[in-house]
N, C-alpha and C positions, 0 to 999 in steps of 0.2 A: 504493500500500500504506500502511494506517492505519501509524501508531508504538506501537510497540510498549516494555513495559519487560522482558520477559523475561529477555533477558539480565541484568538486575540482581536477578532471584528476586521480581521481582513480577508479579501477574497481574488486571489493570486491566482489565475492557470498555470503558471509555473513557477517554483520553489527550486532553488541549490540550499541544500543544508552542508554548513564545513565542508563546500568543496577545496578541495587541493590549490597550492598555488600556482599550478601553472593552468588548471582552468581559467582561474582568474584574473590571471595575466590576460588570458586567450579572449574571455569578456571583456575586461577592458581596452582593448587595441581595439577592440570591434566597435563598440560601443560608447566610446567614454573622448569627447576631442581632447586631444593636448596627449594623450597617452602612448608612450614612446619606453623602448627598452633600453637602458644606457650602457655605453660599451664597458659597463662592470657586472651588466646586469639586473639593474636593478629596475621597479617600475617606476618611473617616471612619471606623476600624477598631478593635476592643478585642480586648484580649492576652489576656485572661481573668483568671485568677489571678496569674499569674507578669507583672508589670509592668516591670521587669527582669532581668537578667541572673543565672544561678546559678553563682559563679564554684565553689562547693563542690561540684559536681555533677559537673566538668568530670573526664575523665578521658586518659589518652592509654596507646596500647595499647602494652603492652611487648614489644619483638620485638629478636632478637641485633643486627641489623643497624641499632638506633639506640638501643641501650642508653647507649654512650657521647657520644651525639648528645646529648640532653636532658638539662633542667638538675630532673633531679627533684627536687621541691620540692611546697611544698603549691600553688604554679601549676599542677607539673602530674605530677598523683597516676596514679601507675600501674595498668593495669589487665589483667586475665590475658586471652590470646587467643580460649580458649575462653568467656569472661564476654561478651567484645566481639562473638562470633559470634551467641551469643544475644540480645545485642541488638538486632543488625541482625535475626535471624531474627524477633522479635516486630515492629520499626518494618514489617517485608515485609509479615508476615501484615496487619499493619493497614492496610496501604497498599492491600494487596491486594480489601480487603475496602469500599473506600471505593465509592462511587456514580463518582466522577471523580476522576482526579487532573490536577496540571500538572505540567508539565514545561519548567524553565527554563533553558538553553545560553546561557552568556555568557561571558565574558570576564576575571579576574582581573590587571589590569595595561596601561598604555597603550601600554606600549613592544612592538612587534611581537616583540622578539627575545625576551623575557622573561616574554610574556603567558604561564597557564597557563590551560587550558579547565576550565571548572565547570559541571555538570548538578547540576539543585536539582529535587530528587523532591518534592512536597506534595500534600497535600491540599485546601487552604486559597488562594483565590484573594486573599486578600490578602497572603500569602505569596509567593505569584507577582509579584505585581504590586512587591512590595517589594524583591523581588530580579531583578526587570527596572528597576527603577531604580537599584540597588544595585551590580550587572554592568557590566561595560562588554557594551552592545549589537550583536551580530552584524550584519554586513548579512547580505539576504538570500542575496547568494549565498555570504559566510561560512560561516551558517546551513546552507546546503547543504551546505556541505563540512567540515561542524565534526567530523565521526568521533564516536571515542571521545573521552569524557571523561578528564582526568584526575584529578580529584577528583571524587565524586558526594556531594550533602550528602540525606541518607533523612533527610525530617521528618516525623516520625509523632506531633506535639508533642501532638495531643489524648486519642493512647493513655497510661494510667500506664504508668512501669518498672516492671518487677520486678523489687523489691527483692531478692529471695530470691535473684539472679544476686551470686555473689562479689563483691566489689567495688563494689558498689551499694549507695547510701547512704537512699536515700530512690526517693520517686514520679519524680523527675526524674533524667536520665542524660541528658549532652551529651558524646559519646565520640568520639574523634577518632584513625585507623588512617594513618598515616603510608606505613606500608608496603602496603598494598591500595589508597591513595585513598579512602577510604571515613570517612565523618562521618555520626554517627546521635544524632539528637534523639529524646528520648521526655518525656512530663509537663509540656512548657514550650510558649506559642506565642507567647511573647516573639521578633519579628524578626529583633531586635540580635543573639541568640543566632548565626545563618546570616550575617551580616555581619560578626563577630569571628569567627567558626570558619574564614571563608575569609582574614581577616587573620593568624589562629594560623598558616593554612599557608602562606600565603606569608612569616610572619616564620623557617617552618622551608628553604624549599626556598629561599628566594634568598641566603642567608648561604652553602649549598652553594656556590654559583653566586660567591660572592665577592662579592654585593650586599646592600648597607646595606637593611634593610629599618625604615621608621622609624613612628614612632605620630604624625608633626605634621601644619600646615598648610604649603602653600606657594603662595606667589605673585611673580610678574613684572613688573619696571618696563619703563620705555617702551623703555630701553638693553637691556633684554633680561636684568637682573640678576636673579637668584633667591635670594627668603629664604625660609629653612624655619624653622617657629616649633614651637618643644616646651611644651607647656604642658597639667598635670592640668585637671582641671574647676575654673572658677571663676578662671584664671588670665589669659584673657582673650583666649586662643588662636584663636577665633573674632572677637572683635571686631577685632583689632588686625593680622587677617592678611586680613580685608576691607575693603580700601581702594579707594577710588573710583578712583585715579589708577594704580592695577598690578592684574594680571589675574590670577586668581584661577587657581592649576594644580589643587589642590584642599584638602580642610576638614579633612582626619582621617587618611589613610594615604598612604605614600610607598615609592618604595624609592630611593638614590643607585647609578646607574651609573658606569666610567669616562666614559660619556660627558654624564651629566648625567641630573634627577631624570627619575620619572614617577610618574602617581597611579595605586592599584591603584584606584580602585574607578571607578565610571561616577554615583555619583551622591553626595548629604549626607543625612544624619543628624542633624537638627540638633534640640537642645532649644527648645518653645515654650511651655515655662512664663514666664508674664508674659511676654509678645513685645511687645516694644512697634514698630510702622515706622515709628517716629521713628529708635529708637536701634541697629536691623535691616531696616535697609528691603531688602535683599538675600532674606532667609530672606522677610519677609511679601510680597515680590511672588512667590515662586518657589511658595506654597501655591495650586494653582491646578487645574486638570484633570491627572488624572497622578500628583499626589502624594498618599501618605497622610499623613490624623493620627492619629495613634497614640493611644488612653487619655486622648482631651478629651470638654471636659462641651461639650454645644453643644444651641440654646433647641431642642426639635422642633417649632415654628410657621416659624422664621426661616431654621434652619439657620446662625444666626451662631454664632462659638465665642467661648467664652468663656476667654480664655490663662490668666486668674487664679486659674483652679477649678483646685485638687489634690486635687480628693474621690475621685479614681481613683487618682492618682498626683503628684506630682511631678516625676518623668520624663517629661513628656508629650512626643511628638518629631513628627518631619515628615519625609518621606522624600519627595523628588524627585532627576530626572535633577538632571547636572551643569549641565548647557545650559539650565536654569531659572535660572542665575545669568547678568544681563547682562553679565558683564565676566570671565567663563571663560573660560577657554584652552581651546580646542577644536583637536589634539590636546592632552590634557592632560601635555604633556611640556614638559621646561623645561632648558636650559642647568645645568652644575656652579655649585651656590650660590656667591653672596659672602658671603652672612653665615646665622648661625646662632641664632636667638636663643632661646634656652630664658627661659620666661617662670614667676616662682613668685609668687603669695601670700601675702608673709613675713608674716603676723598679728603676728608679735614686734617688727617695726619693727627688726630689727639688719641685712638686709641692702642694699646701697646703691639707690637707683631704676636707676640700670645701671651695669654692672661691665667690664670685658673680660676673657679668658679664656684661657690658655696652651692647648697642648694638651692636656696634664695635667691643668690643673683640669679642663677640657672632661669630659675620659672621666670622672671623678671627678663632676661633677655631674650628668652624662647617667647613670653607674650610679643615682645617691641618688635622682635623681629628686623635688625637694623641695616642698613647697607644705606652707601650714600652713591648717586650717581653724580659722575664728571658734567659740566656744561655741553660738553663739544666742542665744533666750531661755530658756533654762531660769534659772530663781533659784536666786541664789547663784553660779552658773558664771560665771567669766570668765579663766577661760585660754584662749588659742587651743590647738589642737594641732597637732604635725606628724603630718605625711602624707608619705611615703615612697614611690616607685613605681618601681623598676628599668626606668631608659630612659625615664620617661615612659609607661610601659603594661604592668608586669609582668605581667598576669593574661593576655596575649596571647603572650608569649615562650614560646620553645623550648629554643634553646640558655642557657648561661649569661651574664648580662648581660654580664660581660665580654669576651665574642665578639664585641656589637653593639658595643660600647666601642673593642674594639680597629680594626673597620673604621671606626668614625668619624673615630677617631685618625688612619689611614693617610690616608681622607678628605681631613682638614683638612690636614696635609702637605705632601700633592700638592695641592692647589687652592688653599692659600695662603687659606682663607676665614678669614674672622673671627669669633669665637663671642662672642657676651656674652649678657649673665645681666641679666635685667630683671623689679624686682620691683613689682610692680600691687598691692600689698599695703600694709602700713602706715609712716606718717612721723609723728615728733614724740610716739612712743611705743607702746606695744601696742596690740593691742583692747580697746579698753573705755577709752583714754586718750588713742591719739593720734587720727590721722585716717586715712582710707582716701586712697593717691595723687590728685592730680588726674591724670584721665584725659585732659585738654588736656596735663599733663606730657610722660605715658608716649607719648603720639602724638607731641610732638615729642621724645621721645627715639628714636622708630621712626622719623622724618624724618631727623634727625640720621643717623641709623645708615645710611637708604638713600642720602642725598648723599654720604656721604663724609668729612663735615665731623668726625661725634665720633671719627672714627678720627684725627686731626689733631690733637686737644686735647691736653695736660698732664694727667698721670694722676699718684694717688698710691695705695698703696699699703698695701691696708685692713690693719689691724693684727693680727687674728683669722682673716680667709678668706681672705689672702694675693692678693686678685683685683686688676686695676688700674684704681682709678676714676678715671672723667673729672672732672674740676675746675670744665669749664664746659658748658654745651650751650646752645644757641640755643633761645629759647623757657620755661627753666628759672633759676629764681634757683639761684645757687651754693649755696647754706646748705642745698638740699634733698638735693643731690650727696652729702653727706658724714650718713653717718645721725646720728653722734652729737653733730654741729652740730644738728641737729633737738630735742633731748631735751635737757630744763630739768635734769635728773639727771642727768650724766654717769656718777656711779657707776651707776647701776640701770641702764643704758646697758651698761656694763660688761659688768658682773652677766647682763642678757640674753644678750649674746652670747655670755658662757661657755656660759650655761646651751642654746643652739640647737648651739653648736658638739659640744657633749656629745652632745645629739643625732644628727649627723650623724656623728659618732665611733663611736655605738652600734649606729646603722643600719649603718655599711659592715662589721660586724664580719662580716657574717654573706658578707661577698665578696672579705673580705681575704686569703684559704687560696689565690685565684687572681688577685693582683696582684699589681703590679710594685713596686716599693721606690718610683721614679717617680711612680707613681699612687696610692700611699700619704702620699707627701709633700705631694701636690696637696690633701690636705684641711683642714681647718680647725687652728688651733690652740687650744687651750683655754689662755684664762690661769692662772698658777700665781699664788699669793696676793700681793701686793705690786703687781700687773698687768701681771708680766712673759707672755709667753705661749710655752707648750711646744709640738713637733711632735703632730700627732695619732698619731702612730705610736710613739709612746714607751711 
């Protein structure tokens, strides 16, 4: 008997359930413009209009039984049940109405006890294919016995919303039913979209569950240690958590057990703008039969791509299995971390190249979530600014950051791990003055960190973010340790870190209504004039 989607109010003559990749290579060249094979082999696919994500679109259905659950916010804007019915009701008809659709049963999580099952309804075989790498992979007799789903993601990304539906802001509606299992795209064929919608739901149902659900990387030394790394875009999160010498569990999503991590997803997502396989040779071998590239300009005689072209996007990304990375953890499950290391981009040159972390500060900089971006070139601009992100990935949360905050906290506790704060960002002054870290630095301060050895050093005792830095590290001159040994100014030195500390003062305002006096202390002080320096909480 063919497969059917009925049960889900669609009516398809023809269904592919988990067909193979090179069917759906074979479907997309047929059907799909822009789709081309690249002389690596990879497929070659365009998003259309929407080249990223539309966080303003995003919506979540409001229902009694998880009113108090969710941290409503402009993350995640509420939406009436009946608005939400109609829009599944248009994503059917269109799905209905398509020549073929696919049908993708996979996996969300590696850990058997905690995996939840996902059907991914499309149209679009590079959609399929994206989320066969995206999934963790059923075997076949899995496959057989997969049942019901419990989440179904309806992508109808090539029909517009209708706006005229309450609650609907525009062409695009990314709507997420917590209580039905049910996620409905319309107006977007942005990927990433179906790869954070099944992140959003496992950052809501595993916190249920008493499980850390996290936004980092992680990977595994030869002893079997585990570091998970937190780090925004640009912060270095990918380079510095692929390392030759420990095994990659995975690149982007986690959850912590008591018994220790696993990776929700089954494959990467990785940026290939300017790729270079000198300074990523991990991501440029893993582009290969299997994967896609997303939104690259590439010659049509050659088929070569060209990493430097952002005439489509800037975003341009690459989507393979995990198992495309030679030195993956296959199960991707890992032992309770030793260290923790949330990685920021201080553009302002105030905080130290690494720090360590109480518990306290811990929860308090996993809420703030920091990294500061560079100006550019624009003329005349040259401040950096900060960038703020709750946990490291607010625009995926569910609950209120301090939920995730607080199971980190209990976390670190009980596991006895070590947190520090490592910044990839600027020395010897701001942007546009000092200089960007040396990157030979920061890997031996990620060395350090995995022997053992800087948890050993003499630490002092930063004067404004109250963090404990190390003195010395192997591999690092000391003068670089201490930031404002760096900076010919001491005052302006100063003067900075009041002026970042303000900053993060300003940011937590908005999550200080549910903290603890504890985790209010843990933040920054701002100096008062003279250069004494006050609590943030004052």
């Amino acid at each position: 008997m063919s497969f059917t989607l009925e049960k889900h109010d669609i009516h398809a003559s023809r269904v592919l359930r988990n067909p193979a990749p090179a069917r759906l290579y074979e479907e997309a060249l047929a059907h799909e413009e822009g789709s081309a094979i690249s002389a690596a082999g990879a497929l070659i696919a365009q998003s259309g209009d929407k080249t990223g994500r539309s966080p303003g679109d995003k919506r979540v259905v409001e229902h009694p039984d998880i009113m108090d659950d969710v941290w409503w916010s402009n993350v995640n804007i509420g939406l009436e049940d009946d608005s939400f019915r109609s829009l599944r009701r248009q994503a059917c008809e269109h799905l209905s109405s398509c020549r073929q659709l696919y049908v993708v049963d996979g996996y969300a999580g590696w850990d058997p006890d905690y995996r939840v099952k996902i059907r991914v309804i499309c149209e679009r075989a590079y959609h399929a294919l994206f989320m066969h790498n995206m999934l963790i992979r059923p075997t076949r007799d899995e496959l057989a016995a997969f049942g019901e789903p419990d989440y179904v993601i309806y992508n109808a990304g090539r029909a517009r919303a209708d706006d005229s539906v309450a609650g609907v802001s525009s062409g695009t509606s990314v709507s997420l039913c917590l209580q039905s299992g049910a996620f409905v795209i319309l107006g977007t064929e942005y990927a990433g979209e179906m790869k954070k919608g099944v992140f959003t739901i496992m950052n809501y149902i595993m916190p249920r569950q008493g499980v850390l659900s996290m936004h980092c990387s992680a990977n595994e030394g030869p002893e079997g240690d585990v570091s998970v790394f937190f780090g925004l875009s640009g912060t270095g999160k990918t380079t510095l958590s692929a390392d030759p010498r420990r095994r990659l569990i995975g690149d982007d999503e986690h959850c912590w057990t008591d018994s220790g991590v696993f990776n929700i997803e089954g494959g990467c997502y990785a940026k290939v703008i300017d790729l270079d396989p000198r300074a990523e040779p991990d991501i440029y071998n893993a582009i290969r039969f299997g994967a896609i590239l997303e939104n690259v300009v590439h010659d049509p005689e050659t088929r070569q791509v060209d990493y430097h072209d952002n005439s489509l996007t800037e975003n341009t990304r690459c989507s393979y299995p995990v198992e495309f990375i030679d030195n993956a953890k296959i199960p991707c499950v890992g032992g309770t971390p030793s260290n923790i290391i949330f990685l920021t981009c201080d553009a302002f040159s105030v905080l130290p190249p690494v720090s360590r972390l109480n518990a306290a500060q811990a929860m308090y900089h996993f809420i703030s979530g920091y990294t500061a971006k560079v100006a550019g070139t624009e003329v005349g601009v040259t401040e950096p600014e900060a960038t703020f992100s709750a946990c490291f990935g607010a625009p995926f949360l569910v609950w209120h950051p301090t939920r995730y905050a607080d199971l980190l906290a209990e976390r670190i506790r009980r596991s006895g791990a070590s947190v520090w704060l490592v910044n990839t960002g600027w020395t010897g002054g701001p942007y546009g003055q000092g200089q960007r870290m040396s990157l030979a630095h920061t890997r031996a301060i990620i060395d350090a960190i995995h022997d053992g050895s800087l948890a050993e050093v003499d630490t002092v005792t930063d004067p404004v973010f109250g963090v404990a830095v190390p003195t010395s590290c192997p591999g690092v001159p000391s003068e670089v340790l201490i930031p404002e040994n760096t900076w010919e100014d001491k005052a302006a030195y100063r003067d900075m870190a009041a002026h970042l500390a303000g900053l993060f003062q300003e940011n937590f305002r908005a999550y200080a209504d549910q903290a603890s006096d504890e985790l209010l202390a843990a933040g920054p002080r701002a100096p008062r004039a003279g250069g004494r320096a006050r609590s943030g909480t004052a």
